[in-house]
C-alpha positions in Angstrom: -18.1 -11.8 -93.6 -19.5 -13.3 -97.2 -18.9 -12.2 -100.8 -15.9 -11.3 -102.6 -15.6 -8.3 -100.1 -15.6 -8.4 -96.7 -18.9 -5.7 -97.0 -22.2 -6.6 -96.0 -25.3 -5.2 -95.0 -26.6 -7.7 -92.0 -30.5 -7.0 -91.4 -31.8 -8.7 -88.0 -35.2 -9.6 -88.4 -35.6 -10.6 -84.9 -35.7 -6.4 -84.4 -38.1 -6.3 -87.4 -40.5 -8.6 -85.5 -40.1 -6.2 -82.9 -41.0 -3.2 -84.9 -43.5 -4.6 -86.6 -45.2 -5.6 -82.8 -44.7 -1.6 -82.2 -46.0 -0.6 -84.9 -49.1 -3.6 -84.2 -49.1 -2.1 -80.6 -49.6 1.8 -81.8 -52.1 1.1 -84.4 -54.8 -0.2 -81.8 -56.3 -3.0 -83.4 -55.9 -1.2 -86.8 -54.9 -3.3 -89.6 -51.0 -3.1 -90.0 -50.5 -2.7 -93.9 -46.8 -3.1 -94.6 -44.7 -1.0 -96.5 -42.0 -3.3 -98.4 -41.5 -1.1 -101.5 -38.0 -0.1 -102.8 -36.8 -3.8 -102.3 -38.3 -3.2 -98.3 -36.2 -0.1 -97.9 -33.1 -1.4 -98.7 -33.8 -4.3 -97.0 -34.4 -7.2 -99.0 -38.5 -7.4 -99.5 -38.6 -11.3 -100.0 -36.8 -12.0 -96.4 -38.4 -8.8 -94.8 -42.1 -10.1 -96.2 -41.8 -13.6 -94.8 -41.2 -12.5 -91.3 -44.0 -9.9 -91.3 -45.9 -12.8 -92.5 -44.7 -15.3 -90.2 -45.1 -13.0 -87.0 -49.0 -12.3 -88.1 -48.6 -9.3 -90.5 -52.0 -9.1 -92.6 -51.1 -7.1 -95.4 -48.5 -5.6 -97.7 -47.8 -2.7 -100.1 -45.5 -2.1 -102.6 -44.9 0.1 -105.5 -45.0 -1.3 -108.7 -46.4 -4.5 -110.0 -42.5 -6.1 -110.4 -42.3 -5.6 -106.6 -45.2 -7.7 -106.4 -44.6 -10.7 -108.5 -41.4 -10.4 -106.4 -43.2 -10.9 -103.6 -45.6 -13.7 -105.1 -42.8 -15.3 -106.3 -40.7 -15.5 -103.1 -44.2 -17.2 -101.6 -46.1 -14.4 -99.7 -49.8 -14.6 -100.0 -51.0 -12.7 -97.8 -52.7 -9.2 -99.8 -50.4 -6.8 -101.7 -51.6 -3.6 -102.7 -49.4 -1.7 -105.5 -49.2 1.8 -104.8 -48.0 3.1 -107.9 -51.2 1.8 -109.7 -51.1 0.2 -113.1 -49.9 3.0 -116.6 -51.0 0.3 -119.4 -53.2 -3.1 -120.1 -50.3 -5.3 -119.4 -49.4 -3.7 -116.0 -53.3 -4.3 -115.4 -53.1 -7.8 -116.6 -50.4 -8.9 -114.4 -52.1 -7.4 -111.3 -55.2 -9.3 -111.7 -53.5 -12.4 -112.5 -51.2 -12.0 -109.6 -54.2 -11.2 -107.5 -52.7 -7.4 -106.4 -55.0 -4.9 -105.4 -54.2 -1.9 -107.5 -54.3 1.6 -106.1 -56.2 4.0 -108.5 -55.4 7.6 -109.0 -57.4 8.6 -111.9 -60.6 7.2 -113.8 -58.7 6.0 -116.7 -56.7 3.2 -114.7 -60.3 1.8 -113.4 -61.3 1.2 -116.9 -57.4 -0.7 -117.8 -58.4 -2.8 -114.5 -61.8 -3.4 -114.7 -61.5 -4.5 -118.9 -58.4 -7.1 -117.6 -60.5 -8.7 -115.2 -62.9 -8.9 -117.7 -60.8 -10.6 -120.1 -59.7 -13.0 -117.2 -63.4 -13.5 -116.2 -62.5 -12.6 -112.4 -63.3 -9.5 -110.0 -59.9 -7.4 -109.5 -59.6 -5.8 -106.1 -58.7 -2.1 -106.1 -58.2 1.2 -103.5 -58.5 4.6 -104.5 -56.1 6.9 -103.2 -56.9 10.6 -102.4 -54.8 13.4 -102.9 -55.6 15.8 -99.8 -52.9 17.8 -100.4 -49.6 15.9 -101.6 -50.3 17.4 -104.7 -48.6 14.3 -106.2 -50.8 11.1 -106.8 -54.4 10.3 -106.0 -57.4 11.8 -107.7 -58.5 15.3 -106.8 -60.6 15.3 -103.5 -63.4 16.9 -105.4 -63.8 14.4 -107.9 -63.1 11.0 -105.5 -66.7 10.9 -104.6 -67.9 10.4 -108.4 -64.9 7.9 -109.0 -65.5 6.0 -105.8 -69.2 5.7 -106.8 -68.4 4.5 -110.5 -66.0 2.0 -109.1 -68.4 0.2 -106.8 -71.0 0.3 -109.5 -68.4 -1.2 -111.7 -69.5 -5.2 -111.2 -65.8 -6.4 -112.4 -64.3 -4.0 -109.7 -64.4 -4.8 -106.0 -63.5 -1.2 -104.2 -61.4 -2.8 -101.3 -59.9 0.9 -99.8 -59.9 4.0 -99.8 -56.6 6.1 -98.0 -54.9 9.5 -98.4 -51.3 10.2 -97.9 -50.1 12.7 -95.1 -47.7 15.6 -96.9 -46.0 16.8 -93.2 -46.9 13.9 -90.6 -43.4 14.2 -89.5 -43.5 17.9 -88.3 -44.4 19.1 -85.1 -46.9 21.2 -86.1 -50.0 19.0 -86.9 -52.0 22.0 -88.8 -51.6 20.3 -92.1 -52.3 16.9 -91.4 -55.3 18.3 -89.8 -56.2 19.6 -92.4 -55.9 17.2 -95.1 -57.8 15.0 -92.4 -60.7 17.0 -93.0 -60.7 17.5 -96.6 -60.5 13.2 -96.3 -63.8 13.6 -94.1 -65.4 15.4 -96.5 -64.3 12.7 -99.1 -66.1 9.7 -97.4 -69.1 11.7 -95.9 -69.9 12.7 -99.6 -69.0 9.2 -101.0 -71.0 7.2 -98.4 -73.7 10.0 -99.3 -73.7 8.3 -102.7 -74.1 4.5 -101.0 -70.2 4.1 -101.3 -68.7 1.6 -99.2 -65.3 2.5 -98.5 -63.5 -0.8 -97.2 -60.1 -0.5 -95.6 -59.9 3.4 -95.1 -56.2 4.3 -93.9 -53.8 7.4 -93.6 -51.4 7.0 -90.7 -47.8 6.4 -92.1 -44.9 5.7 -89.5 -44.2 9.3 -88.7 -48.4 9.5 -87.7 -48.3 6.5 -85.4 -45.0 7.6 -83.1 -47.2 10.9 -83.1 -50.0 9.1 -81.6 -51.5 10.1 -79.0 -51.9 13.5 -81.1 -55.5 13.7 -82.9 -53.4 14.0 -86.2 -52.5 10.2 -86.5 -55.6 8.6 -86.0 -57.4 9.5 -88.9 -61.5 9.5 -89.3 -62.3 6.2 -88.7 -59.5 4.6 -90.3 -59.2 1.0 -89.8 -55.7 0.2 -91.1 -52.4 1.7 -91.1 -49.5 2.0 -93.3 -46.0 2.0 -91.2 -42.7 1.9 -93.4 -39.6 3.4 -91.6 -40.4 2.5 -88.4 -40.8 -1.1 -89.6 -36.8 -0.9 -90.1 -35.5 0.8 -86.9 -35.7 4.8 -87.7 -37.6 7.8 -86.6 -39.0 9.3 -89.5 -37.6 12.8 -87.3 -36.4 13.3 -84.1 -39.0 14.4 -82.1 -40.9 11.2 -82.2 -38.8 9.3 -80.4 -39.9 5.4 -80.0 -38.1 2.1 -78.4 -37.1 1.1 -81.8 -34.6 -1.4 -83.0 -32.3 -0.9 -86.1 -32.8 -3.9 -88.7 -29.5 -3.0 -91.2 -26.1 -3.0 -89.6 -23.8 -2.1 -93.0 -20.1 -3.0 -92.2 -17.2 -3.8 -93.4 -13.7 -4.2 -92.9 -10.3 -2.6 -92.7 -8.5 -3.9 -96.0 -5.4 -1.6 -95.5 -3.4 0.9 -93.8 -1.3 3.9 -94.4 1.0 6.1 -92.7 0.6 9.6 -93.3 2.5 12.5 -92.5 1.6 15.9 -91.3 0.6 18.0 -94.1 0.0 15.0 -96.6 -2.9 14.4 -98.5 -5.5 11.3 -98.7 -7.5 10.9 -102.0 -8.8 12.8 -105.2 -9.1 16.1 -105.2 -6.7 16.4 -102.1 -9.0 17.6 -99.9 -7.9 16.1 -97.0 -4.6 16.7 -95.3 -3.3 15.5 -92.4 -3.3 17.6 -89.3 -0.7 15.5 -87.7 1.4 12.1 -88.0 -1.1 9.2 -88.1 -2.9 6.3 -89.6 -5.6 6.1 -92.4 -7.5 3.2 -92.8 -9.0 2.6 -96.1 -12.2 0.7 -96.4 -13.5 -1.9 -99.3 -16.8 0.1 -100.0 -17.3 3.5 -101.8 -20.3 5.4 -103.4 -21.2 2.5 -105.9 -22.0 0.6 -102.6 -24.3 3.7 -101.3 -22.0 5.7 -99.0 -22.7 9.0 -100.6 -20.3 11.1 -102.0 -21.3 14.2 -100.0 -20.6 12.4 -96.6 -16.5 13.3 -97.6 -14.7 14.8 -94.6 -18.0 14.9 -93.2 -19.3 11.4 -92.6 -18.0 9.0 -89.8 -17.9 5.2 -89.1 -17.2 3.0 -85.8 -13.9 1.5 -85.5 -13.2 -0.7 -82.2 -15.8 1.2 -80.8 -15.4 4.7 -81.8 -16.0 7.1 -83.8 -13.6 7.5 -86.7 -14.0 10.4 -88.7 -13.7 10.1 -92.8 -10.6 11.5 -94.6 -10.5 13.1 -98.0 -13.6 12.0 -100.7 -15.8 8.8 -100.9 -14.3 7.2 -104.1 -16.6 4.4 -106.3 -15.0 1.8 -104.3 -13.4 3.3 -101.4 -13.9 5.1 -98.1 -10.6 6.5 -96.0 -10.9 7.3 -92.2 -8.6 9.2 -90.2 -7.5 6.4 -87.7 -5.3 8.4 -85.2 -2.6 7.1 -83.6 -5.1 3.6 -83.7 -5.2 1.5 -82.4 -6.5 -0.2 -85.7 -5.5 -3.3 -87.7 -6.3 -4.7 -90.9 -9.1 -6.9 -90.8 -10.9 -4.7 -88.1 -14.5 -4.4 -88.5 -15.8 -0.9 -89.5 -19.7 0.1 -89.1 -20.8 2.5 -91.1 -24.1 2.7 -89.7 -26.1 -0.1 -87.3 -24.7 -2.1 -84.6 -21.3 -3.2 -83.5 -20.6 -6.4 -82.3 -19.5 -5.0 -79.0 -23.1 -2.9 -79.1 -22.0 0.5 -79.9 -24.3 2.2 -82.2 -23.8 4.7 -84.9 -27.5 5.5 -85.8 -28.6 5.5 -89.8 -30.3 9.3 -88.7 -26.9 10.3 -88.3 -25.1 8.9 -90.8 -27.3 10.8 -92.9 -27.5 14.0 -91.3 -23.6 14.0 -92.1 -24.2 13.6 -95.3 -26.8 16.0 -95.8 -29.6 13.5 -96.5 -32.3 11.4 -95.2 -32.2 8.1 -93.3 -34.5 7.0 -96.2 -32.0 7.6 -98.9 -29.2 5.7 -97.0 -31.1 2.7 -96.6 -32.0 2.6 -100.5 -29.0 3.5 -101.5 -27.3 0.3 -100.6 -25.8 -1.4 -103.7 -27.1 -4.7 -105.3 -23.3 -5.9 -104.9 -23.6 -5.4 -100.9 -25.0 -8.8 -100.0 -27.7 -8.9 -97.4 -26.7 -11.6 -94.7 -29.8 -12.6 -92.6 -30.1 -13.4 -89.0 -32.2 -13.9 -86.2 -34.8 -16.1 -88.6 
């Protein structure tokens, strides 16, 4: 253990490789676009990019243009594409310097691009992303067709894609993925209608490609994918189970030990009290580090082994677990989700489900002061 704490989030990237050639595997010879945003889930991006790279990963896509000087910065060149799109002329400067491919969601962000490619005296690669039914980002299906035509006519644009974004691809019911499948259909049949060549159309997210073989994940005549979660070790739901490997192991270790007595109480709020005569261990990590609050009497960790449950509230800086009659000592490592060093598991999905959240939001959550400690490089 590293840091001022002994706390750290270990991420293996010899099971990211592994992913990732899952994920390679599923898309059948489908471009594998990479989703890093959100500081790669948690993950680190600049460590989690340069193995994607390195193993043969084409393409990457992020959020926001910080993530992607982040990226440029740390040394990947292989193509980003910024998800988020570009809200002013600066944002649209720094893309086409940077040489990001901008995803565009409304008219008025293929002008900021086009005019700051202009100004630089290059072409600036974009993708226009359709809203089939997110409701959220993308421009209207009914209008992509006109904005897809004016961008390719547009000679200091170059329209590299065109993708939509699946609103349910995690539910076992397929209807609305079919659906906004179709309405995407319509999209390119009307655009190409108009001369429009669409370059790299995707859809498929992780939750589409464990689907596969359903009809739902493929898309119409996609040629690229764009896997996240999977890339990191989780099923985006239960159902679409997948030989995947977990990529974060957060742990830490026992800094100290109490003896409590039946009927006494651990923590604010004193909402824990001790059922019998026993041991509670008390952790060096707390809500400021990501555990969340709601996870109190609820969440559990793996102690020697085991499952341990938690006692009483997570505190800024502190978790307590109900240690039994032990055996536990100080200095014992405790995983809080990931992989023990003797191989037991304690799966991010459940962690969350404890807490009442997603496996998404745990990962994220992870503080800045948790360092990330890589292996299998």
């Amino acid at each position: 253990m590293r840091g001022a704490r002994p706390t750290e989030a270990r991420i293996d990237l010899a099971a990211l490789r592994a992913n990732h050639a899952l994920a390679a595997a599923r898309a059948g010879g489908r471009r594998v676009i990479a989703v890093v945003k959100t500081d790669a889930y948690g993950h680190g991006a600049p460590a989690v990019a340069r193995a994607l790279e390195a193993a043969g990963c084409p393409a990457f896509a992020v959020m926001t243009l910080a993530e992607a000087a982040e990226l440029r910065d740390a040394g990947v060149a292989a193509p980003l594409l910024a998800l988020g799109g570009v809200h002013d002329a600066e944002e649209a400067e720094e893309a086409v310097a940077r040489g990001v491919a901008v995803a565009l969601h409304a008219p008025a962000q293929a002008v900021l691009v086009a005019e700051a490619a202009g100004r630089r005296g290059r072409r600036a690669e974009v993708q226009v992303e359709v809203d089939t039914g997110m409701r959220r980002m993308g421009v209207r299906a009914e209008e992509a067709p006109e904005l897809l035509q004016a961008v390719q006519q547009e000679p200091r644009l170059h329209l590299a894609g065109v993708y939509t974004h699946f609103a349910c691809a995690e539910d076992p019911d397929p209807g609305m993925s079919r659906a906004q499948l179709r309405a995407f259909a319509e999209v390119l049949a009307a655009a190409r209608a108009r001369g429009v060549r669409p370059g790299l159309v995707h859809v498929a997210n992780s939750a589409a490609l464990l689907a596969a073989p359903d009809p739902a994940a493929a898309g119409p005549e996609t040629d690229a994918v764009r896997p996240g979660l999977l890339l990191y070790g989780v099923s985006p739901a239960p159902h679409l189970a997948a030989p995947l490997r977990p990529v974060m192991t957060l742990r830490t270790r026992v800094a100290a030990l109490r003896r409590v007595a039946a009927g006494e109480s651990v923590g604010y709020g004193a909402t824990f009290r001790a059922a019998r005569p026993g041991l509670v261990a008390t952790l060096p990590l707390g809500y400021g580090d990501g555990v969340p609050w709601s996870a109190a009497n609820r969440g559990s960790a793996l102690l020697r082994g085991r499952r341990v449950p938690f006692a009483g509230r997570v505190s800024m800086d502190f978790v307590t677990l109900d240690a039994g009659s032990g055996p536990v000592e100080v200095g014992d490592e405790v995983v809080l989700f990931g992989e023990d060093a003797g191989g037991a598991r304690l799966p991010v999905e459940e962690a969350a489900a404890a807490a009442g959240t997603l496996a998404y939001e745990l990962l994220v959550r992870v503080g800045r002061r948790v360092p990330r400690i890589v292996v299998g490089d």
